[in-house]
PQR file with spaces between the fields and no chain letter, atoms N, CA, C, O and H, PARSE charges and radii, in Angstrom:
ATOM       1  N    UNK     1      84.937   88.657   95.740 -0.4000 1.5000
ATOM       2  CA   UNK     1      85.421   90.016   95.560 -0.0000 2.0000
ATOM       3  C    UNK     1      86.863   89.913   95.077  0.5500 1.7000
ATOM       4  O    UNK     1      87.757   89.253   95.608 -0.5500 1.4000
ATOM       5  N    UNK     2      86.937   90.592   94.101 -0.4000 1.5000
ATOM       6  CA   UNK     2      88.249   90.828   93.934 -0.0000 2.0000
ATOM       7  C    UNK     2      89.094   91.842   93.397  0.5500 1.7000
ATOM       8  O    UNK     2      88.934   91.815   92.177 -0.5500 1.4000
ATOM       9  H    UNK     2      86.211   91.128   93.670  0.4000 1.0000
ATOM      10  N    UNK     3      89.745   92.540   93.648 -0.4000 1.5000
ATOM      11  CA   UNK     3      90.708   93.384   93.679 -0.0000 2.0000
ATOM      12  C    UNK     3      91.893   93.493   93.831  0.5500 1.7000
ATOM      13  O    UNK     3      92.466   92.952   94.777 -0.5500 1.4000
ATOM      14  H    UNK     3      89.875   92.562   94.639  0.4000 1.0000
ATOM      15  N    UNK     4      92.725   94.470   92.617 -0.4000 1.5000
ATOM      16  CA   UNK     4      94.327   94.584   92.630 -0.0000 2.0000
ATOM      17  C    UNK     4      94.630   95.789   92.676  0.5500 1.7000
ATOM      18  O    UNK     4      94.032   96.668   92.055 -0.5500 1.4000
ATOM      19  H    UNK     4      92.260   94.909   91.849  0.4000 1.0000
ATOM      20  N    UNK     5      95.688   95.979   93.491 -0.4000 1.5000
ATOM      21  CA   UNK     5      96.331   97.156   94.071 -0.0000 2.0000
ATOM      22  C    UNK     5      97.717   97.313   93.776  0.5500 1.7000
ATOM      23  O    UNK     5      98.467   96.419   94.169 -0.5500 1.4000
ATOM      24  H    UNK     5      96.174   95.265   93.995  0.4000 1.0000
ATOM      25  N    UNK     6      98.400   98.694   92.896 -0.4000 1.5000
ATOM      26  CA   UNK     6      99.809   98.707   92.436 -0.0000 2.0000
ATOM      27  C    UNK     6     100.582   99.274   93.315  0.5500 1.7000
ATOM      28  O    UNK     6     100.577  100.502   93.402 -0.5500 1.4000
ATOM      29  H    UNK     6      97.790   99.421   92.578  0.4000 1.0000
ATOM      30  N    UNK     7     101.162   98.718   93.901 -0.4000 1.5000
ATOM      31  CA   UNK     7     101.970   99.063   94.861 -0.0000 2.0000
ATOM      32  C    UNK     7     103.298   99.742   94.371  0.5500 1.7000
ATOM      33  O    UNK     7     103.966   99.174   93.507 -0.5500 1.4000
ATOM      34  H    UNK     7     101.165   97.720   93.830  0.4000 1.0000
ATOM      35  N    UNK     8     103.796  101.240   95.030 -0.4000 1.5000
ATOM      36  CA   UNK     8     105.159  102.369   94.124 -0.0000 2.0000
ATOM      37  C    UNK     8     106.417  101.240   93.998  0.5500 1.7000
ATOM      38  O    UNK     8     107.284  101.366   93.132 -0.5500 1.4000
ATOM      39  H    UNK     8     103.254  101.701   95.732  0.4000 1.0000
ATOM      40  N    UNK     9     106.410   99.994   95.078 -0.4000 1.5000
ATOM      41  CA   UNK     9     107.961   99.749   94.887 -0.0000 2.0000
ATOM      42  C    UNK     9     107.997   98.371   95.977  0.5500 1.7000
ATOM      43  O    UNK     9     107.021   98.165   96.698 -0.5500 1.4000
ATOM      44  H    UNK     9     105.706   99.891   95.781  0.4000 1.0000
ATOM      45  N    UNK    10     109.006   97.615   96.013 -0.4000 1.5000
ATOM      46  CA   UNK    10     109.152   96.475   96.680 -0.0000 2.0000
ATOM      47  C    UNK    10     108.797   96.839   98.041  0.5500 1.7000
ATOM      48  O    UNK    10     108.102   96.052   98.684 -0.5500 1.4000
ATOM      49  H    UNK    10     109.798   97.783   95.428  0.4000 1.0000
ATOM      50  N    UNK    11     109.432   98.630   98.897 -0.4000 1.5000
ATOM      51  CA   UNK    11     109.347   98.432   99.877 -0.0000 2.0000
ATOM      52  C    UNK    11     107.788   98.457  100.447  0.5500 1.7000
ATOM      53  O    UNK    11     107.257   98.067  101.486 -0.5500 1.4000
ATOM      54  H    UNK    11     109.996   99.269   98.374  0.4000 1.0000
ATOM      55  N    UNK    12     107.318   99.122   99.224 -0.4000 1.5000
ATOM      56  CA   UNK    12     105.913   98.982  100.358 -0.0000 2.0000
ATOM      57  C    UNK    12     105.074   97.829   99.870  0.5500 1.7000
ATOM      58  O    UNK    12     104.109   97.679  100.619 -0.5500 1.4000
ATOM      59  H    UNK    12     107.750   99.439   98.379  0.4000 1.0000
ATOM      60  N    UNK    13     105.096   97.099   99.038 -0.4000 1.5000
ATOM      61  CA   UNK    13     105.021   95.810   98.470 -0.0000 2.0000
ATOM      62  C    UNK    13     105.106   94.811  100.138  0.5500 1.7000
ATOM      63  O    UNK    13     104.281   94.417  100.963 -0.5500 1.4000
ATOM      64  H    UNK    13     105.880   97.221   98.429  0.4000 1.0000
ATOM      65  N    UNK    14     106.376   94.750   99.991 -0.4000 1.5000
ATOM      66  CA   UNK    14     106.613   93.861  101.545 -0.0000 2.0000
ATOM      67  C    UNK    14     105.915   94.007  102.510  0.5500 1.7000
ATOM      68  O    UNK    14     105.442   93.066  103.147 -0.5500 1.4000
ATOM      69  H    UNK    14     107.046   95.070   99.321  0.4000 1.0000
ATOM      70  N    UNK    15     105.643   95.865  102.913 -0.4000 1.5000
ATOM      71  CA   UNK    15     105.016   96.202  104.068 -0.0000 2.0000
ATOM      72  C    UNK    15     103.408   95.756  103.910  0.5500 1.7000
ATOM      73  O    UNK    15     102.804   95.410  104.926 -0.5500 1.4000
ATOM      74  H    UNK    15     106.026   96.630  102.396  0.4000 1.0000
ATOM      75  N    UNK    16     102.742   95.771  102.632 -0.4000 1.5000
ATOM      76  CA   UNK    16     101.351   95.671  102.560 -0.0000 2.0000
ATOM      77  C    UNK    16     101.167   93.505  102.458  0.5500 1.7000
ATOM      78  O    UNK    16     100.118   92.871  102.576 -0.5500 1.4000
ATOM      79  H    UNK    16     103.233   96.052  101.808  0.4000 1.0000
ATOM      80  N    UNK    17     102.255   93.071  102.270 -0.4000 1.5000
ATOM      81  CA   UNK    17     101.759   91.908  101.775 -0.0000 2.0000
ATOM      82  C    UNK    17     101.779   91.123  103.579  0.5500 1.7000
ATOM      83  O    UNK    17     101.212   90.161  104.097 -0.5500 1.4000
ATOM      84  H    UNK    17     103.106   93.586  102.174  0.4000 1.0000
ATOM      85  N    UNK    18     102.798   92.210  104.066 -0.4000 1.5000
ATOM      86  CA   UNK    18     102.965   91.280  105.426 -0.0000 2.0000
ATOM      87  C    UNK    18     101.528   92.033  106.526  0.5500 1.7000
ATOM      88  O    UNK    18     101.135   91.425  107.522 -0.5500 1.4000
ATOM      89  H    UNK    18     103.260   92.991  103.645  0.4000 1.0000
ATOM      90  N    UNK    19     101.067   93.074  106.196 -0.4000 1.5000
ATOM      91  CA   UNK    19     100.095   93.726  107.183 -0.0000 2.0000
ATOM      92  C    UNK    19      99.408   92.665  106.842  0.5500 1.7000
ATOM      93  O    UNK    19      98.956   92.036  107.799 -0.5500 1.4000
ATOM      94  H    UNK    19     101.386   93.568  105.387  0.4000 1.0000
ATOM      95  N    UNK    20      99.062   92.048  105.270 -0.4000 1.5000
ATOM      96  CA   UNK    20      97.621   91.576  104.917 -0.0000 2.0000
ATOM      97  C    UNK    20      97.778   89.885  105.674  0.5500 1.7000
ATOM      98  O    UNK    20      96.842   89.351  106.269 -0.5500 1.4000
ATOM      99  H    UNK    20      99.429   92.559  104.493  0.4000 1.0000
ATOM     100  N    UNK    21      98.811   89.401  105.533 -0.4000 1.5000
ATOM     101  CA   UNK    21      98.883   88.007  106.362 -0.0000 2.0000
ATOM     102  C    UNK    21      98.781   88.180  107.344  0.5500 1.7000
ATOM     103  O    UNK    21      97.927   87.497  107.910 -0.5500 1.4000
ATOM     104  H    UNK    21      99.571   89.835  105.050  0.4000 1.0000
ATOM     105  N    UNK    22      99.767   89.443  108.395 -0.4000 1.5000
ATOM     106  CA   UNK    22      99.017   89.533  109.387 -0.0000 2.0000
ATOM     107  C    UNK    22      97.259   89.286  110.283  0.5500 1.7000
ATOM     108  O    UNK    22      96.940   88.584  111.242 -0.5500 1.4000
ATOM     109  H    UNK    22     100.461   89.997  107.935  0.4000 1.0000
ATOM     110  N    UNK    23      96.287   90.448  109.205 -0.4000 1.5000
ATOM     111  CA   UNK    23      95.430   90.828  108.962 -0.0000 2.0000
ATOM     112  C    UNK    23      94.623   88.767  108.917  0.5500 1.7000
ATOM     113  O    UNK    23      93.809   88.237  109.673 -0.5500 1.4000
ATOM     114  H    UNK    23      96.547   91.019  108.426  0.4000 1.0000
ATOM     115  N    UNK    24      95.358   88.214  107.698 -0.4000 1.5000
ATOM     116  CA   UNK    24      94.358   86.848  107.724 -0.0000 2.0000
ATOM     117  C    UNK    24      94.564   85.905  108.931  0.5500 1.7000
ATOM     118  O    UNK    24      93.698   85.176  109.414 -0.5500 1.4000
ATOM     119  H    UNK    24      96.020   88.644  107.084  0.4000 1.0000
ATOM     120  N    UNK    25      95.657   86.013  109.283 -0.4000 1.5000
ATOM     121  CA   UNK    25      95.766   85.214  110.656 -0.0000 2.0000
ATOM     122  C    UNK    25      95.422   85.560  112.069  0.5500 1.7000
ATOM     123  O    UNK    25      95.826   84.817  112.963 -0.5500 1.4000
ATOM     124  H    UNK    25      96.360   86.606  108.890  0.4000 1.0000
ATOM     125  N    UNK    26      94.481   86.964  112.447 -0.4000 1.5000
ATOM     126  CA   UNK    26      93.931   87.656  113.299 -0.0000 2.0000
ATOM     127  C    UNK    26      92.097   87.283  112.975  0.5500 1.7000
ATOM     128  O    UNK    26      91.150   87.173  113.754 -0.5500 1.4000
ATOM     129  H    UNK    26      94.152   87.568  111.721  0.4000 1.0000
ATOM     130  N    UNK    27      92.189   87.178  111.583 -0.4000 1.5000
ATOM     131  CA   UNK    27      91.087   86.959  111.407 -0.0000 2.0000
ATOM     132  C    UNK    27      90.343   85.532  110.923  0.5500 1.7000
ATOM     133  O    UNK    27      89.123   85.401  110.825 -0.5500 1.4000
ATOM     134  H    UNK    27      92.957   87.268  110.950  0.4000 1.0000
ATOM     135  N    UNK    28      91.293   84.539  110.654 -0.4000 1.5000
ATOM     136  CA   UNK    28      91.046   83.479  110.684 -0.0000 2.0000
ATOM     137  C    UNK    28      90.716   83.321  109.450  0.5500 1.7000
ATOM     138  O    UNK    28      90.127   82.266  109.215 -0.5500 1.4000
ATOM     139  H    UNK    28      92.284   84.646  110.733  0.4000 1.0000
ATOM     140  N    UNK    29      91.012   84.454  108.033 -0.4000 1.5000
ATOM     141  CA   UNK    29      90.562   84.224  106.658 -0.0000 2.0000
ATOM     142  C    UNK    29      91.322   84.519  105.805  0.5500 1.7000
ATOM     143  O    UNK    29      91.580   85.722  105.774 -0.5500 1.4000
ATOM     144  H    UNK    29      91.491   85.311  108.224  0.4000 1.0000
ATOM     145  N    UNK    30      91.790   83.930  105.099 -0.4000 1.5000
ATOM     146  CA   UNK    30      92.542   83.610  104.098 -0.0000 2.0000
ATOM     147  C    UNK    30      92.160   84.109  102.810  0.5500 1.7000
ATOM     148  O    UNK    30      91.280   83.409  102.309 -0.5500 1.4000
ATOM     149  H    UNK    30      91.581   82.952  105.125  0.4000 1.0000
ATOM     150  N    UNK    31      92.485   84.986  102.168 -0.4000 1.5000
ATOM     151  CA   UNK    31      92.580   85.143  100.846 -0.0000 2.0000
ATOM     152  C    UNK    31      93.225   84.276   99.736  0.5500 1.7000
ATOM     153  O    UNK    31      93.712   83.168   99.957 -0.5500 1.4000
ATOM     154  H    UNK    31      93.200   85.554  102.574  0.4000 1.0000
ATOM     155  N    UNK    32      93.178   85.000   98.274 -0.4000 1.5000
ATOM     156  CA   UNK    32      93.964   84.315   97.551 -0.0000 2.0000
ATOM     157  C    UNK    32      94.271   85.867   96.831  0.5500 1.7000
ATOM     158  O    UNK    32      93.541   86.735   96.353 -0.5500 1.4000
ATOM     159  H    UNK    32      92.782   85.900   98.094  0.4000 1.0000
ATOM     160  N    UNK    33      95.922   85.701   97.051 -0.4000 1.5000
ATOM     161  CA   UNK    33      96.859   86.433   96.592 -0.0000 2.0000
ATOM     162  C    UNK    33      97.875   85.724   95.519  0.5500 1.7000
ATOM     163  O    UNK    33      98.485   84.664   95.383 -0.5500 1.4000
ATOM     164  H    UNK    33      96.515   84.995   97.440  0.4000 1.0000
ATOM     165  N    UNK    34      97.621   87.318   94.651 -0.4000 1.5000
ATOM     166  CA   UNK    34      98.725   86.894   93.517 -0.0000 2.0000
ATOM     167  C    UNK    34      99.367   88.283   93.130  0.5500 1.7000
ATOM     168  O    UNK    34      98.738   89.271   92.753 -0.5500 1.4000
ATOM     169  H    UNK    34      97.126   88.180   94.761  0.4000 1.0000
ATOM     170  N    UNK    35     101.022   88.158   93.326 -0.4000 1.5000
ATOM     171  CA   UNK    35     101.584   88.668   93.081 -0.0000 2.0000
ATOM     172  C    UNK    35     102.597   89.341   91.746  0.5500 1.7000
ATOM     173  O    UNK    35     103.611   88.665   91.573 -0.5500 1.4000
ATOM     174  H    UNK    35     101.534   87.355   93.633  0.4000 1.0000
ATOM     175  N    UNK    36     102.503   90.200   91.075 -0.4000 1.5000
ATOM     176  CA   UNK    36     103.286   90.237   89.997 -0.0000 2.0000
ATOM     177  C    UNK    36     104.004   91.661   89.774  0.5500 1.7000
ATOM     178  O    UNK    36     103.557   92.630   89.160 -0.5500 1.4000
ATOM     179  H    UNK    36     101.679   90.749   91.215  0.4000 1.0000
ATOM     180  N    UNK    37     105.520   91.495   90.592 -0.4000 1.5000
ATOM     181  CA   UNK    37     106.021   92.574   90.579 -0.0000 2.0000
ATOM     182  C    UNK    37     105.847   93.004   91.593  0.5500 1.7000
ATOM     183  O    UNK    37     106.130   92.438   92.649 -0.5500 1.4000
ATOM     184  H    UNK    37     105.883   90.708   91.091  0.4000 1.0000
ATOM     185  N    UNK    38     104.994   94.856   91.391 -0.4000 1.5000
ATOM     186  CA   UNK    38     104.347   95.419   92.146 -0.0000 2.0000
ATOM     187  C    UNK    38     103.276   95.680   92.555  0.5500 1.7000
ATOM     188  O    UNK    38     102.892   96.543   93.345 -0.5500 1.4000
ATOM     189  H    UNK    38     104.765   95.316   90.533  0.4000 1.0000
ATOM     190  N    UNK    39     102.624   94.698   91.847 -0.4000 1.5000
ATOM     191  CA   UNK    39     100.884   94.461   91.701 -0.0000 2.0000
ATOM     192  C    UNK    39     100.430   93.285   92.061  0.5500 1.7000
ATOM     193  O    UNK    39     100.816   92.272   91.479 -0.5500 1.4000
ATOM     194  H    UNK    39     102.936   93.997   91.205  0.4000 1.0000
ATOM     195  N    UNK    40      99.425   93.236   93.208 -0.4000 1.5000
ATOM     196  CA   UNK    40      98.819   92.397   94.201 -0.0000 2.0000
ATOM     197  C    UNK    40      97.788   92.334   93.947  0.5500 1.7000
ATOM     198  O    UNK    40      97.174   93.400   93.982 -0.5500 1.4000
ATOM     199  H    UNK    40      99.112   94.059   93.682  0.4000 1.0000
ATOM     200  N    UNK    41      97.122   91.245   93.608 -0.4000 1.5000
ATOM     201  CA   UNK    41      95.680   91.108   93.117 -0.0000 2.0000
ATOM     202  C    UNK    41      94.810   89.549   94.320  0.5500 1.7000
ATOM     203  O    UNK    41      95.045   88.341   94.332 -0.5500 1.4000
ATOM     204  H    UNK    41      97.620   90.378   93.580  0.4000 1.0000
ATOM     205  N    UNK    42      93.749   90.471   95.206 -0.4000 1.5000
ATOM     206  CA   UNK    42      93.336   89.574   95.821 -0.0000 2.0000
ATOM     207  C    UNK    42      91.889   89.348   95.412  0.5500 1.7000
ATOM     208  O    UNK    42      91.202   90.083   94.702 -0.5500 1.4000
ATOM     209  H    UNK    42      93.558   91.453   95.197  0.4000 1.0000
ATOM     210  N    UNK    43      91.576   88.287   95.943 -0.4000 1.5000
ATOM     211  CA   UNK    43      90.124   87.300   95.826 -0.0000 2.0000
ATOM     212  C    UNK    43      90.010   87.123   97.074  0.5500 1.7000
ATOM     213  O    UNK    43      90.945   86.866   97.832 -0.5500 1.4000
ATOM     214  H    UNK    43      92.134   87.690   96.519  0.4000 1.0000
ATOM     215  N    UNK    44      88.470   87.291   97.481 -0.4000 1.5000
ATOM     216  CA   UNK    44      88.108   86.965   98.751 -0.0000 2.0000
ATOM     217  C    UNK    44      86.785   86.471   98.324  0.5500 1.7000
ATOM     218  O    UNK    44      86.014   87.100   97.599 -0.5500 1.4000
ATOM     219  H    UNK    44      87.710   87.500   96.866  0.4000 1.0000
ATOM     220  N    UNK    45      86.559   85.207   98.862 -0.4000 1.5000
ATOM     221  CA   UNK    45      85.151   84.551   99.264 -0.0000 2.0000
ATOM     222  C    UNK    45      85.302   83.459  100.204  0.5500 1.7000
ATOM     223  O    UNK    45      86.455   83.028  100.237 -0.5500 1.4000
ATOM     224  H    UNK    45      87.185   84.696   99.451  0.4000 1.0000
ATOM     225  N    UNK    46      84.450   82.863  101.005 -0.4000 1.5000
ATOM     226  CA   UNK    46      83.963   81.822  101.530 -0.0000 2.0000
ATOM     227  C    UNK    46      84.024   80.767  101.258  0.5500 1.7000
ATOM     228  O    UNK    46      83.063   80.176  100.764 -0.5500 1.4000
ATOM     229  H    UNK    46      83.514   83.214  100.978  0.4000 1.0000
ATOM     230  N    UNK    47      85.341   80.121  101.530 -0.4000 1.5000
ATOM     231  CA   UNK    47      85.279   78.818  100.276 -0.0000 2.0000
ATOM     232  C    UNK    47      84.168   78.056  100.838  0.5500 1.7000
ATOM     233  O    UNK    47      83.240   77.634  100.148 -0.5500 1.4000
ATOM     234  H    UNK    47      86.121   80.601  101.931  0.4000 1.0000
ATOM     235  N    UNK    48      84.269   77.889  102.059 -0.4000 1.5000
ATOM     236  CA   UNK    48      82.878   76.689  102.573 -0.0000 2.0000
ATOM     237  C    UNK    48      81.564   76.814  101.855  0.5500 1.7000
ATOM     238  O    UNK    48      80.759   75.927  101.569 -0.5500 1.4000
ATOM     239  H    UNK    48      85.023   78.232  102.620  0.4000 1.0000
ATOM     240  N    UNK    49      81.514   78.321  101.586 -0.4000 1.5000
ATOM     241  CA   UNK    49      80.071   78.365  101.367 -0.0000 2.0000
ATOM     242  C    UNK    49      80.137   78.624   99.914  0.5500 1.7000
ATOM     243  O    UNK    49      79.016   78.585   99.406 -0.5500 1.4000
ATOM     244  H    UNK    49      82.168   79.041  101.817  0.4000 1.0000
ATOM     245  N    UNK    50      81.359   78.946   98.853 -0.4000 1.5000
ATOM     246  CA   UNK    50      81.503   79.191   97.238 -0.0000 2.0000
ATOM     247  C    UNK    50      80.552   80.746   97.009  0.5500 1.7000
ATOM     248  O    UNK    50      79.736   80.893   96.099 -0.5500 1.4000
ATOM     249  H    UNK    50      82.270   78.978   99.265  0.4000 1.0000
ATOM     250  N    UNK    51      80.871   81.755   98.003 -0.4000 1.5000
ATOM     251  CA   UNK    51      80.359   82.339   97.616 -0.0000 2.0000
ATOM     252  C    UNK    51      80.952   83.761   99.176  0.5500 1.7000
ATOM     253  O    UNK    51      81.658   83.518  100.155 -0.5500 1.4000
ATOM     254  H    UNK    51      81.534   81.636   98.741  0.4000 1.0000
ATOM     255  N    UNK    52      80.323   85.053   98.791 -0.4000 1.5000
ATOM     256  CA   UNK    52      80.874   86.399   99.676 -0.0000 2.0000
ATOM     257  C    UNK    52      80.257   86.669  100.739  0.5500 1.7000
ATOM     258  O    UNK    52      79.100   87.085  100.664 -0.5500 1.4000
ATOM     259  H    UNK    52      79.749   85.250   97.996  0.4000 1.0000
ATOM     260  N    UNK    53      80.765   86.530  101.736 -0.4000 1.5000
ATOM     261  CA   UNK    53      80.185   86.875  103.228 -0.0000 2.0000
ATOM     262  C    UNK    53      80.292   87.701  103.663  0.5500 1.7000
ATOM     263  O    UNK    53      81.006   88.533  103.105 -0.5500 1.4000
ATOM     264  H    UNK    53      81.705   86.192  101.797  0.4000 1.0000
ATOM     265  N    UNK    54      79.788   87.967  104.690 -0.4000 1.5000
ATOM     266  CA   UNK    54      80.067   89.480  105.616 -0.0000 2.0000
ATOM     267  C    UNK    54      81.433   89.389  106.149  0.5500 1.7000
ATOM     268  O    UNK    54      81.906   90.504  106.370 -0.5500 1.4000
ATOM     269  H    UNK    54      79.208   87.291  105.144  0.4000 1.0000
ATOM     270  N    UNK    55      82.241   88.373  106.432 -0.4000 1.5000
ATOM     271  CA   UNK    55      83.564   88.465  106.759 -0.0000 2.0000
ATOM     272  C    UNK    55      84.414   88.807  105.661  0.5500 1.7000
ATOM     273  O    UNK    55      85.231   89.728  105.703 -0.5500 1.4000
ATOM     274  H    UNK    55      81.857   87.467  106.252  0.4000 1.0000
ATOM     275  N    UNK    56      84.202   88.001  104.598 -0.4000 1.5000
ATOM     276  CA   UNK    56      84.908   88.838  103.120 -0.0000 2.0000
ATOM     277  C    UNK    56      84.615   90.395  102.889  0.5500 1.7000
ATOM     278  O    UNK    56      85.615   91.052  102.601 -0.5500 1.4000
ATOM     279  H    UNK    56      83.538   87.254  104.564  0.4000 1.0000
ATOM     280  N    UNK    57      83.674   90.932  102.952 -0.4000 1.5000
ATOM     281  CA   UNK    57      83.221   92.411  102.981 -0.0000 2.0000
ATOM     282  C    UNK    57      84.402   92.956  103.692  0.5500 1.7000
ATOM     283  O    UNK    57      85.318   93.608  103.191 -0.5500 1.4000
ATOM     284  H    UNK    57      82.862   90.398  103.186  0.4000 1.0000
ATOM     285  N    UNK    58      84.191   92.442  105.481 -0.4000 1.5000
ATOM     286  CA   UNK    58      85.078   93.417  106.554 -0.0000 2.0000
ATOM     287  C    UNK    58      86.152   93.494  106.242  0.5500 1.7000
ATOM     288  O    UNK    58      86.782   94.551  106.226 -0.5500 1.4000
ATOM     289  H    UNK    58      83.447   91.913  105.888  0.4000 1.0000
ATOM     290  N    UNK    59      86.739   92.030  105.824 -0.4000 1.5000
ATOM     291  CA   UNK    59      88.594   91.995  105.310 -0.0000 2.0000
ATOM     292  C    UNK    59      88.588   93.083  104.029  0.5500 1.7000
ATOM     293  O    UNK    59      89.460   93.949  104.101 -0.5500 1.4000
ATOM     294  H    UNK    59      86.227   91.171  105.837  0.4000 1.0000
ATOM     295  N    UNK    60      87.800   93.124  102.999 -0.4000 1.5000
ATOM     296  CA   UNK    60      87.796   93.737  102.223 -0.0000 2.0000
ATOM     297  C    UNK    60      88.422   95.477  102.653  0.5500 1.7000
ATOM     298  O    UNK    60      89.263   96.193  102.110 -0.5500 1.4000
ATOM     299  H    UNK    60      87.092   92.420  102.940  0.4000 1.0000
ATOM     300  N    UNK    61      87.424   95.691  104.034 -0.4000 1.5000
ATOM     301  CA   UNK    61      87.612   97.246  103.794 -0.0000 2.0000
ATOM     302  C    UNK    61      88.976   97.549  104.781  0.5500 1.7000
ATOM     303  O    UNK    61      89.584   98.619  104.748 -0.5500 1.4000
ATOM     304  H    UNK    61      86.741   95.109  104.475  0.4000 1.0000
ATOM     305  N    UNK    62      89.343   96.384  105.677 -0.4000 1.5000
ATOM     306  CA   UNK    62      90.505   96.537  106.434 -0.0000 2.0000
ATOM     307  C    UNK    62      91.753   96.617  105.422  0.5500 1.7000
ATOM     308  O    UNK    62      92.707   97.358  105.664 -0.5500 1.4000
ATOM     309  H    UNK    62      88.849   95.515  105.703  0.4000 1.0000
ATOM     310  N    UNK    63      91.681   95.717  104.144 -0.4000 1.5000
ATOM     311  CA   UNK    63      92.569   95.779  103.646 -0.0000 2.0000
ATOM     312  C    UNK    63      92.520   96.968  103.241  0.5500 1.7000
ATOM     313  O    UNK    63      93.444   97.620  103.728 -0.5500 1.4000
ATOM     314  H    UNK    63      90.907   95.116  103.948  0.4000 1.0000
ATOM     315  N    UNK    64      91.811   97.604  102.516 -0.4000 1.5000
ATOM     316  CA   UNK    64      91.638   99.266  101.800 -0.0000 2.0000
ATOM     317  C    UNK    64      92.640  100.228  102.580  0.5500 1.7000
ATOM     318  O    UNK    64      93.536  100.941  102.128 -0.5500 1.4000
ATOM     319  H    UNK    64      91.060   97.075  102.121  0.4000 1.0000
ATOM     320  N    UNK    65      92.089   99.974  104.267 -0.4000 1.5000
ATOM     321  CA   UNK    65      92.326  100.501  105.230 -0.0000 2.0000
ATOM     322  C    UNK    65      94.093  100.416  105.310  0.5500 1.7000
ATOM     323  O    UNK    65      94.705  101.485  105.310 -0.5500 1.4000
ATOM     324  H    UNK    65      91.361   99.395  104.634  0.4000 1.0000
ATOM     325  N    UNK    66      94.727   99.339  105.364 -0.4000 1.5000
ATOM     326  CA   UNK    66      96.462   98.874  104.942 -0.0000 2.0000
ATOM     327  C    UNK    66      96.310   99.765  103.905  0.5500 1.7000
ATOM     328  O    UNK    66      96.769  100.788  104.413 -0.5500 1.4000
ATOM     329  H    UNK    66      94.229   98.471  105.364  0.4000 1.0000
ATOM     330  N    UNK    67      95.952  100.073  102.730 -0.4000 1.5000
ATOM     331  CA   UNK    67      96.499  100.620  101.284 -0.0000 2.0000
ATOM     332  C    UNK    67      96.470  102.479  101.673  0.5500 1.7000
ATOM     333  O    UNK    67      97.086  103.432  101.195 -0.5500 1.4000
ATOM     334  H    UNK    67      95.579   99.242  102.317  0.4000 1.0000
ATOM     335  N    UNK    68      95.586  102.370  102.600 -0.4000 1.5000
ATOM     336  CA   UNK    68      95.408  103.855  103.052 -0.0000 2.0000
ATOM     337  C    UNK    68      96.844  104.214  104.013  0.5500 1.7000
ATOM     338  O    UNK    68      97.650  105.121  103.803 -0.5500 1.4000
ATOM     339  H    UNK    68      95.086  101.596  102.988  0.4000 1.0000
ATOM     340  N    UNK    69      96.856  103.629  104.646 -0.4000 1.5000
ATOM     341  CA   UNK    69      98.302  104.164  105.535 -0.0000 2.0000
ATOM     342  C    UNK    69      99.127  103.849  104.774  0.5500 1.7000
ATOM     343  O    UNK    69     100.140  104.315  105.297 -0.5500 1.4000
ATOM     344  H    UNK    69      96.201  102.892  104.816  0.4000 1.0000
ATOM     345  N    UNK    70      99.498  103.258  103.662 -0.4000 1.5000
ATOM     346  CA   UNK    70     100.823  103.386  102.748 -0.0000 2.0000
ATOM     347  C    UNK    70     100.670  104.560  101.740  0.5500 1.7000
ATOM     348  O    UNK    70     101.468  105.073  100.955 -0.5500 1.4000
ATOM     349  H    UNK    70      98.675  102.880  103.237  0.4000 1.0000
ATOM     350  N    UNK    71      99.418  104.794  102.024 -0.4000 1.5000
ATOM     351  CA   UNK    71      99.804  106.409  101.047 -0.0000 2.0000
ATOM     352  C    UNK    71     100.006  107.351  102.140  0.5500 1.7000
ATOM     353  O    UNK    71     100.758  108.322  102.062 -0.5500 1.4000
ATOM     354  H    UNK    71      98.770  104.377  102.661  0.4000 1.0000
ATOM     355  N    UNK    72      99.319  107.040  103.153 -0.4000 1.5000
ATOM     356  CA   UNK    72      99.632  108.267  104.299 -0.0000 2.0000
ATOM     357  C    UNK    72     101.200  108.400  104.440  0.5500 1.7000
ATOM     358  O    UNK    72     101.707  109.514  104.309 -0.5500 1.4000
ATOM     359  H    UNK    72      98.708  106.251  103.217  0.4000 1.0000
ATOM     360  N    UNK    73     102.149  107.049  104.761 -0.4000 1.5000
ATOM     361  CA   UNK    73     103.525  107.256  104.563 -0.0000 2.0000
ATOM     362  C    UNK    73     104.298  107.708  103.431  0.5500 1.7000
ATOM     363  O    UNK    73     105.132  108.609  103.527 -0.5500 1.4000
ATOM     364  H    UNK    73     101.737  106.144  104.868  0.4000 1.0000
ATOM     365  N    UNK    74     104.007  107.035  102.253 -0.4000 1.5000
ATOM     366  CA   UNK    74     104.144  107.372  100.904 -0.0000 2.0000
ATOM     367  C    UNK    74     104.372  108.893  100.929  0.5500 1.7000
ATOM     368  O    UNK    74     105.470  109.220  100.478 -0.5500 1.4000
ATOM     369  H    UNK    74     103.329  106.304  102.174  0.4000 1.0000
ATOM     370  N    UNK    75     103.533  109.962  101.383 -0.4000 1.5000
ATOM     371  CA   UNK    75     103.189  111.035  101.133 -0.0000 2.0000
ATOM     372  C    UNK    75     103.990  112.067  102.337  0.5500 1.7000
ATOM     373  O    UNK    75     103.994  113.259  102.031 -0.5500 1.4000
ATOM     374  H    UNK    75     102.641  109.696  101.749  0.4000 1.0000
ATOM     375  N    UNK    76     104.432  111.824  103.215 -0.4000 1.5000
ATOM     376  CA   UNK    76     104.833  112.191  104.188 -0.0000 2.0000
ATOM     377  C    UNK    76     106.441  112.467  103.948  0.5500 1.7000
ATOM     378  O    UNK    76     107.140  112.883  104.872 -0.5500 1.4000
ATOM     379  H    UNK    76     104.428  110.856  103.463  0.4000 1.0000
């Protein structure tokens, strides 16, 4: 899976890149992040298995879930 997300500005840049490490070290899964600017582009799969698991799915929608409360602040 993979997906990139443009983030308005450094500050919430910082806030989403540190929820998401958070996020992999709670969950024991590691993405692959790449950064450019304000735009974060992740990959998630299974390296053991070379392929998308049900744990890549869940991180998937938790992360969504991080991009959602930075617009909730964003907007506030």
């Amino acid at each position: 899976i993979q997906k990139t997300y443009e983030l308005q500005n450094a500050k919430f840049l910082l806030y989403f890149v540190n929820e998401l490490i958070n996020l992999s070290e709670s969950m024991h899964h590691h993405p692959e992040i790449f950064i450019d600017h304000t735009t974060v582009t992740i990959t998630l799969y299974t390296k053991d298995l070379n392929d998308v698991t049900e744990l890549d799915l869940e991180m998937s929608q938790k992360i969504d879930e991080i991009i959602e409360d930075i617009n909730i602040i964003r907007f506030r």
